[in-house]
Backbone bond lengths (Angstrom), bond angles and torsions (degrees), N, CA, C in turn:
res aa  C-N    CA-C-N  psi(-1)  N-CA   C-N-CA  omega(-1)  CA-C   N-CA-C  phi
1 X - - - 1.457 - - 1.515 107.51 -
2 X 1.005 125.97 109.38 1.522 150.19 168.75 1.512 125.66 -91.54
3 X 0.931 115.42 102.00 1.575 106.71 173.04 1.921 113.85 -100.63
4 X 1.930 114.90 152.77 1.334 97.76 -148.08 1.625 105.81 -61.52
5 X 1.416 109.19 -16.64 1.791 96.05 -178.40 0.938 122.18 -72.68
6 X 1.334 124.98 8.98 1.916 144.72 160.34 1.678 94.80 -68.36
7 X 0.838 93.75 -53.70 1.688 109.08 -163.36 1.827 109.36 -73.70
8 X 1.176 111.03 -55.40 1.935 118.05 -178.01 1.286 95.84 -90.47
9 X 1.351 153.50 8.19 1.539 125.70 -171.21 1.415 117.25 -59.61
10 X 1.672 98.16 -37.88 2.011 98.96 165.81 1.396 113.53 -59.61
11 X 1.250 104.69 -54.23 2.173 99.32 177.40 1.582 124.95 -71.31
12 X 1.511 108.33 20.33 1.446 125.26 -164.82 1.517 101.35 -120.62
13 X 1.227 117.83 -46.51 1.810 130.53 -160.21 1.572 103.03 -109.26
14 X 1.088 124.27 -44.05 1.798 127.81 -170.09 1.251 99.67 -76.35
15 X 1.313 123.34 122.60 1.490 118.53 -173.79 2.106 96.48 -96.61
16 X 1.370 112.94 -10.13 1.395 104.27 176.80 1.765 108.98 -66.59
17 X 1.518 96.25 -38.90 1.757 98.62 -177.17 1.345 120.27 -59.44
18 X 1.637 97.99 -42.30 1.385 107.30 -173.62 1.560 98.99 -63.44
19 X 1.214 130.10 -64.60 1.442 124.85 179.29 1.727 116.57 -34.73
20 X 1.301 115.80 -45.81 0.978 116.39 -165.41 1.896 119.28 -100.00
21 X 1.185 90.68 -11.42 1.714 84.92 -162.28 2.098 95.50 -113.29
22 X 1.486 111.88 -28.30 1.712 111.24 -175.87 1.197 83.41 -132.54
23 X 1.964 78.96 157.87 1.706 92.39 171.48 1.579 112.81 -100.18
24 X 0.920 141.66 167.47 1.392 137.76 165.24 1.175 145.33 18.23
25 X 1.908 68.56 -75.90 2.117 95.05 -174.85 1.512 83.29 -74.95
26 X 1.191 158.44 -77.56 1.746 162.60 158.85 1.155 117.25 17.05
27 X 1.088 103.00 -59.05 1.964 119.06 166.99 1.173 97.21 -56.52
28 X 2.044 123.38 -83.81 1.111 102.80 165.75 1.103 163.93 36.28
29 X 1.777 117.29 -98.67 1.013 123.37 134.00 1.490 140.55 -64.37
30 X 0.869 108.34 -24.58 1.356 104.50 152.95 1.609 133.97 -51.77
31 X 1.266 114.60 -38.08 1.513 115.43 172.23 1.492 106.95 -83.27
32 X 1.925 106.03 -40.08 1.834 80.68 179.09 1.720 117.23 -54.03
33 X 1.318 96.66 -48.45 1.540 87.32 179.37 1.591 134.93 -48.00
34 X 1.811 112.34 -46.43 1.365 91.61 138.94 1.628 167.28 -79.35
35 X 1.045 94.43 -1.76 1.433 101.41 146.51 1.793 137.00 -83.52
36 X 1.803 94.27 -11.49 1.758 92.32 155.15 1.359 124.99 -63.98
37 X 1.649 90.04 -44.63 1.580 116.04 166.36 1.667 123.32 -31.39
38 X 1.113 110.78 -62.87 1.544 134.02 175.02 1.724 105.78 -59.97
39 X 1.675 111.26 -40.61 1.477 109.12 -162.85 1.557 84.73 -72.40
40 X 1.228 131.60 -57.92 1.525 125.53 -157.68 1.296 116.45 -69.68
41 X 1.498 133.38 -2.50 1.189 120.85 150.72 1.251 121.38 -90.46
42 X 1.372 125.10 -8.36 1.383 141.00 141.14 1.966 105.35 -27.08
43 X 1.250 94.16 -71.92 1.247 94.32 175.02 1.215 136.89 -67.23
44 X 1.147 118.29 1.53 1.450 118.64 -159.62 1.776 106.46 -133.79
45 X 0.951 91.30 -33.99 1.912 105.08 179.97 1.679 103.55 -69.55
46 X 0.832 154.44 -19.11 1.282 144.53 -172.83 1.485 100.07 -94.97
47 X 0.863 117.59 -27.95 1.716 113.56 166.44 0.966 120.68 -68.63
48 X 1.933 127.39 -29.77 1.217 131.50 -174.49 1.480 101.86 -116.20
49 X 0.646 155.74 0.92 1.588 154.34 101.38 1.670 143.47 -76.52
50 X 1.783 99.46 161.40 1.018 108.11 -160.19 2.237 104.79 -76.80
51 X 1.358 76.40 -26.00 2.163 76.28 -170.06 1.219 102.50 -104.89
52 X 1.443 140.71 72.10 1.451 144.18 130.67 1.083 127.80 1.48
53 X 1.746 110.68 -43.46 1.691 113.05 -171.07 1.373 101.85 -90.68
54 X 1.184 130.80 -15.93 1.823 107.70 160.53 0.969 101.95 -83.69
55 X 0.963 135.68 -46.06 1.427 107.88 -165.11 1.739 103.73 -61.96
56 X 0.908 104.80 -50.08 1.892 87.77 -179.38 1.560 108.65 -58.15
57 X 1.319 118.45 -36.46 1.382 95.89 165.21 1.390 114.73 -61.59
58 X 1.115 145.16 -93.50 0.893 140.38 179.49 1.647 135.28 -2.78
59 X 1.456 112.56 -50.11 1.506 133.13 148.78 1.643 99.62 -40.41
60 X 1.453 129.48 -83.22 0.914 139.83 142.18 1.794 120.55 45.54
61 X 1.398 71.08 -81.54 1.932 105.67 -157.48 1.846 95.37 -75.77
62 X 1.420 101.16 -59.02 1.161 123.79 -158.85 1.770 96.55 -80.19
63 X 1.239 123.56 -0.72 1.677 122.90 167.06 1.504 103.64 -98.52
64 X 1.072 128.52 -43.81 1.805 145.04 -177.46 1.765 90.09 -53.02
65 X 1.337 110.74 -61.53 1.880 116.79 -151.22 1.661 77.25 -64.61
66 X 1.383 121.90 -58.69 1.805 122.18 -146.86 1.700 102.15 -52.09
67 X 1.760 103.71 -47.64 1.197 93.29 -175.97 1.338 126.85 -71.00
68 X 1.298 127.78 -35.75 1.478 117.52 142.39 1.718 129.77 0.12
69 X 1.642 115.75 -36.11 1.329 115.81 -162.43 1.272 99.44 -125.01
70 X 1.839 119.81 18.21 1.485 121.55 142.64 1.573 128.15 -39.69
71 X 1.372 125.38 152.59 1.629 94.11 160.12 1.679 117.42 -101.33
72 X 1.584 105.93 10.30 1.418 121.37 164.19 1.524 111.33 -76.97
73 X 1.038 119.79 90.44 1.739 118.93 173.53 1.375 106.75 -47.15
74 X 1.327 93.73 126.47 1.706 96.81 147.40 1.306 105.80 93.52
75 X 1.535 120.86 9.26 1.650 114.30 -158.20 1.578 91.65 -88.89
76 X 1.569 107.14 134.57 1.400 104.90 169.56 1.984 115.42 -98.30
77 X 1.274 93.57 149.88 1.414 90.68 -171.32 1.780 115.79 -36.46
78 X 1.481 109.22 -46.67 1.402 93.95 168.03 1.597 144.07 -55.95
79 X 1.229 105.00 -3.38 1.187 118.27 176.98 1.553 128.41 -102.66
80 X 1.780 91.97 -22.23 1.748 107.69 166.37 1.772 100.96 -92.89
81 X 1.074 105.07 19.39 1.282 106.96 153.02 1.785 148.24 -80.35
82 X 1.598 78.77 -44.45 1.575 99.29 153.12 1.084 113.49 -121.17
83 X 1.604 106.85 66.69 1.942 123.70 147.69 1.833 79.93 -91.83
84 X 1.592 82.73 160.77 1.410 110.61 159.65 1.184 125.85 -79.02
85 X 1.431 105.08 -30.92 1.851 111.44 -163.14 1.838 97.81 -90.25
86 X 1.925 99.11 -30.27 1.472 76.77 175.65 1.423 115.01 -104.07
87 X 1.834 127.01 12.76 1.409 84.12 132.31 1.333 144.44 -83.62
88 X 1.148 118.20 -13.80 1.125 116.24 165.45 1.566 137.23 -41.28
89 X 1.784 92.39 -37.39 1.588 92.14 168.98 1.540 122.52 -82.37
90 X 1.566 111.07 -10.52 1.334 138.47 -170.24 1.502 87.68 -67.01
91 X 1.494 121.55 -52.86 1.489 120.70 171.94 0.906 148.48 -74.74
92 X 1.648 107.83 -15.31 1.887 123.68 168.12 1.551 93.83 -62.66
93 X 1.552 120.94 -55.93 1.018 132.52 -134.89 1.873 97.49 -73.44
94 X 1.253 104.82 -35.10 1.393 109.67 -165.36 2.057 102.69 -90.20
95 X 1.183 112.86 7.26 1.256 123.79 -175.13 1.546 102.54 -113.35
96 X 1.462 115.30 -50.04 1.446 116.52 177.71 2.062 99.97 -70.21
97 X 1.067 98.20 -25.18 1.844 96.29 173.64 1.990 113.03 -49.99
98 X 0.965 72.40 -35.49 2.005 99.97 -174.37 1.231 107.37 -75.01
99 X 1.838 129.78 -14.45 1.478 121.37 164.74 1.428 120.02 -98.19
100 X 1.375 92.47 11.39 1.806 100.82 176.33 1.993 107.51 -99.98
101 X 1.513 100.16 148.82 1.235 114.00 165.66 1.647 127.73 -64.49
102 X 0.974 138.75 118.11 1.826 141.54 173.83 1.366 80.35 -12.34
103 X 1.452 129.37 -54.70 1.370 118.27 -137.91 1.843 110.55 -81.64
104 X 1.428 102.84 -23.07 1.260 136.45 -155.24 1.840 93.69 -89.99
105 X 1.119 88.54 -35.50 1.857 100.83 174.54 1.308 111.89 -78.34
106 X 1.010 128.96 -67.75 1.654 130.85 167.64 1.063 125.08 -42.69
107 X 1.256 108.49 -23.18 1.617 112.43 170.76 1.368 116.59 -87.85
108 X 1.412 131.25 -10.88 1.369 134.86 -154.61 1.577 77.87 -115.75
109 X 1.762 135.26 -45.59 1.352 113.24 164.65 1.546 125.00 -55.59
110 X 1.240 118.15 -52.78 1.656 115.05 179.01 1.679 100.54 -40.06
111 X 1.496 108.23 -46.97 1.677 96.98 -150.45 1.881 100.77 -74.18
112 X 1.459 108.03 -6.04 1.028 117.35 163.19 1.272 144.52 -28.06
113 X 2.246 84.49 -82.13 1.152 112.40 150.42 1.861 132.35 -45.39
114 X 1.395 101.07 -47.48 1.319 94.69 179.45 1.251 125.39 -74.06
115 X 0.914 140.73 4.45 1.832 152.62 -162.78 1.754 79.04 -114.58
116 X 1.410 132.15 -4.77 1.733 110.38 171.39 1.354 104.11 -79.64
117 X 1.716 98.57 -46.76 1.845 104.99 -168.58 1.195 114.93 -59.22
């Protein structure tokens, strides 16, 4: 179980890549999507685990830093809420959630959790 900020953290944090390899709107989308990413195990991990509150911290932390690397200053998560593009990813994300196993889910929360400690 992978979520995409497993996958972009180099095209997310290196500001040489970002300059050089996406444009904007790319990045962009790229962070809404991971932070849809992040919201839907938000949703889903407290059912399959016992510690809820890291993981919302964690969700948390890791939604505050992403939006930071908007090129809309200042957008607070409630407001990249009603983007279009991120609901949209709000909905890949919660549909591709649905091709994973219970088991495949719980594991993508633990590994969650452990990236707090």
């Amino acid at each position: 179980y992978q979520t995409n900020s497993e996958k972009n953290t180099c095209l997310l944090f290196n500001d040489n890549l970002q300059a050089n390899l996406i444009s904007k709107a790319e990045l962009d989308l790229v962070v809404k999507e991971d932070i849809a990413a992040a919201q839907v195990l938000n949703e889903i991990c407290p059912a399959l685990i016992t510690d809820a509150t890291k993981i919302k911290q964690q969700v948390d932390s890791f939604t505050a830093e992403s939006l930071k690397h908007l090129s809309q200053a200042n957008l607070s998560f409630e407001q990249l809420k009603a983007d279009p593009e991120y609901q949209n990813a709000f909905k890949e994300a919660l549909a591709e959630n649905n091709e994973y196993s219970q088991e495949e889910k719980q594991q993508g929360c633990n590994e969650l959790i452990n990236s707090v400690e």
